[in-house]
N, C-alpha and C positions, 0 to 999 in steps of 0.2 A: 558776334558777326564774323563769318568768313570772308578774309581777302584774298579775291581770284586775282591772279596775276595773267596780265593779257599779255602771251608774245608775239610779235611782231614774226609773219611767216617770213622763214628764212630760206635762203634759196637751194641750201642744203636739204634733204629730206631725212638724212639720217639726224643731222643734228636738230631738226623738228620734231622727229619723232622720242629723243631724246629729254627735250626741254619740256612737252606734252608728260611726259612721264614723270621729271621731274616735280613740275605743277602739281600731278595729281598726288602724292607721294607729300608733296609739303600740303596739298588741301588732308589730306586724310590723318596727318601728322595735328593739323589745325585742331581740326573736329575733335578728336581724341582728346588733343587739352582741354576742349572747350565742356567736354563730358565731365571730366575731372572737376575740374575747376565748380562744374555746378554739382557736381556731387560734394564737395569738400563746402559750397556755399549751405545746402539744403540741409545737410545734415547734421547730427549735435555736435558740439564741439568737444573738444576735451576737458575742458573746465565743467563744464556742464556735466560729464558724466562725472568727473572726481567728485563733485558738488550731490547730488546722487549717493554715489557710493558713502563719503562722509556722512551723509543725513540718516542710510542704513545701519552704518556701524552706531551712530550715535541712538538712534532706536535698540537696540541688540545689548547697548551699555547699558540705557535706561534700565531694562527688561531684566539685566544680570542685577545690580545692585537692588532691586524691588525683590528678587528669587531671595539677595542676602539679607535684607532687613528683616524677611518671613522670618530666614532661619534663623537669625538674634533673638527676634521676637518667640518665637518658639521654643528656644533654648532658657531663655530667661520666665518662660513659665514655667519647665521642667524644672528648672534650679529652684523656683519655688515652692513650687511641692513638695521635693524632695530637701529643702531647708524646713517646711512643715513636718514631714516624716520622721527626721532628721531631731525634732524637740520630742514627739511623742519618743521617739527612741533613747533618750535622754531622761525622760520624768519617770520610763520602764526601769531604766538603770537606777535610779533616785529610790524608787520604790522597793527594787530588790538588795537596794545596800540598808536600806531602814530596816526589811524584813533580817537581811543580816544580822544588825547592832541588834535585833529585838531578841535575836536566837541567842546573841553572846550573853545579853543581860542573862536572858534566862539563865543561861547556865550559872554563872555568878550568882543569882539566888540559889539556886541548888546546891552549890558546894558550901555557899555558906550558912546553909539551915539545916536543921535535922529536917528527915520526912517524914509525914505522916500522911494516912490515907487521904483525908479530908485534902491535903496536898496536893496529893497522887492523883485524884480526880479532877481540881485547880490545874492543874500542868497536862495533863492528859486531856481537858476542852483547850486550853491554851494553845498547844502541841496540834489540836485537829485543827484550830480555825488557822493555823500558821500554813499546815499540810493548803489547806482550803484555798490561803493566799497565793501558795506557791503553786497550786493549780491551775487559778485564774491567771498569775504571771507568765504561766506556760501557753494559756489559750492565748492569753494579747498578744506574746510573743512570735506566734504560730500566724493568729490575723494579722500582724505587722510585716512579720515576712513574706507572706502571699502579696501584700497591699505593693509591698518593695519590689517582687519579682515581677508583678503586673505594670507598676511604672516603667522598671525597666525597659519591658519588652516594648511597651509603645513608646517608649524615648528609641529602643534604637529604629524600630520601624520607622520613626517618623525622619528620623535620621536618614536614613534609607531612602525616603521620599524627597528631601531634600537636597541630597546630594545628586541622583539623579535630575531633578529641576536644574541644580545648576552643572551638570555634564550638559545637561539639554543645550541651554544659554551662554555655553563655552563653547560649543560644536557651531552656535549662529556667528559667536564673534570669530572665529578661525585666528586664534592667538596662534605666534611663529612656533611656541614651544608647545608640544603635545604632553597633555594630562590630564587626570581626572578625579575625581574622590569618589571613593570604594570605603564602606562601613564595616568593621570584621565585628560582628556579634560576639564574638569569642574572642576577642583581644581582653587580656586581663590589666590593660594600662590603658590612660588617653593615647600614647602615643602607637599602640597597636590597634584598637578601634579605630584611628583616625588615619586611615591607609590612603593619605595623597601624595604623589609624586614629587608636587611643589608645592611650596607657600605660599598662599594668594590671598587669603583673609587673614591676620593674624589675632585680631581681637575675637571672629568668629570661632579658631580653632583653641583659644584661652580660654573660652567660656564651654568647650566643650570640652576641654579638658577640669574645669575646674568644675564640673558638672559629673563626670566620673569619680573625681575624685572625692565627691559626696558619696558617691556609692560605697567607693571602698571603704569611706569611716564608718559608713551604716554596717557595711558585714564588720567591721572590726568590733563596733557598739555590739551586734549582735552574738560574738562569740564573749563578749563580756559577758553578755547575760546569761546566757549557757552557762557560764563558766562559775559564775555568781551563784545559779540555782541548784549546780550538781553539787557544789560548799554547801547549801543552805539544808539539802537532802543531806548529804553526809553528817553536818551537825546536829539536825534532827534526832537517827537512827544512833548516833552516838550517846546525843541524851536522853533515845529510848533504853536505850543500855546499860545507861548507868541508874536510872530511875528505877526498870522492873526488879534487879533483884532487892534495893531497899524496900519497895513496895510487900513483894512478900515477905521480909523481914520484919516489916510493921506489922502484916497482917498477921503475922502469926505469933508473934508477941501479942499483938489485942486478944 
């Protein structure tokens, strides 16, 4: 409500025409606050918009830690697989140390018997079903590795996929410090694959470290094997070498 102030006409005219002006100067001065005043009544308060904005950021949280449970949970099937991979890689290695010891035996019969043909033909099917073995060892080995490099690729793509989820989810929450997680396909450690600026999960970034680092024992497992089958070739050819010339030595005494 505006109070008009009524003055009494004075006998002055300047000082009426003065006071007239005064008046209208404090009515217009009135109105102004009374504007105010009902726009600071009608409108939200402050509490109200923090209350708001709080309820945002806390949707934005939610939304971040559901993007990190996926990526646990995701992490923690890859780890299984590749702990499955990981055994078959292991019973290959089992299989080419047996075929090993079996090659050593052999030899250890051979130096310790005379030869004869009937022998020579004994050790020579012996010798091809071993060759046989170590060809099949070489297919599994070949399907093992492809199986491994196929994991791979969809572990880091998915990687990939999840790290952008949570760039996404870091960009809603507008945290004070800027950063991001970037996957390097071509890091040869957890900690070059895992290219984030800061620390923000630690058990997430453990588990994909210690997820890597199944990788690297599988190639280590797998230059065993290698390693294992070019001995098992070499001792082979050695005691084809030392068999063929007793051979024709029998056979020509017979």
């Amino acid at each position: 409500m505006l109070l008009r102030r009524h003055v009494r006409p004075s006998s002055s005219g300047h000082a009426g025409e003065a006071s007239v002006a005064a008046v209208g100067a404090l009515e217009k001065e009135a109105e102004e606050l009374e504007t105010e005043v009902n726009k600071l009544i009608s409108g939200p308060s402050r509490r109200g918009a923090l209350e708001s904005e709080k309820e945002a950021f806390s949707a934005d949280i939610l939304k971040f830690e559901a993007v990190v449970d996926a990526w646990n949970t995701k992490i923690n099937e890859k780890e299984q697989t590749l702990g499955n991979l990981e055994k078959e890689l292991e019973a290959k290695v089992l299989d080419t140390q047996r075929s090993a010891a079996e090659v050593q035996d052999l030899l250890k019969q051979v130096d310790a018997q005379p030869v004869n043909v009937r022998g020579m033909d004994r050790m020579r099917r012996e010798m091809q079903a071993i060759e046989d073995d170590i060809a099949n060892a070489e297919e599994g080995k070949a399907a093992l590795e492809d199986k491994v490099w196929e994991v791979e690729a969809k572990l880091v793509t998915k990687l990939e996929e999840l790290a952008e989820q949570c760039n996404q989810a870091l960009k809603k929450l507008k945290p004070t410090v800027d950063f991001q997680y970037m996957i390097n396909s071509k890091g040869s450690s957890p900690a070059e694959m895992l290219d984030a600026t800061h620390k923000v999960e630690e058990e997430t970034q453990a588990a994909a470290r210690n997820l890597l680092e199944l990788l690297d024992g599988m190639a280590e497992h797998k230059e065993f094997i290698e390693t294992t089958i070019a001995q098992r070739r070499t001792d082979l050819y050695e005691t084809a070498d030392y068999i063929q010339p007793a051979c024709w030595a029998d056979v020509i005494t017979f």
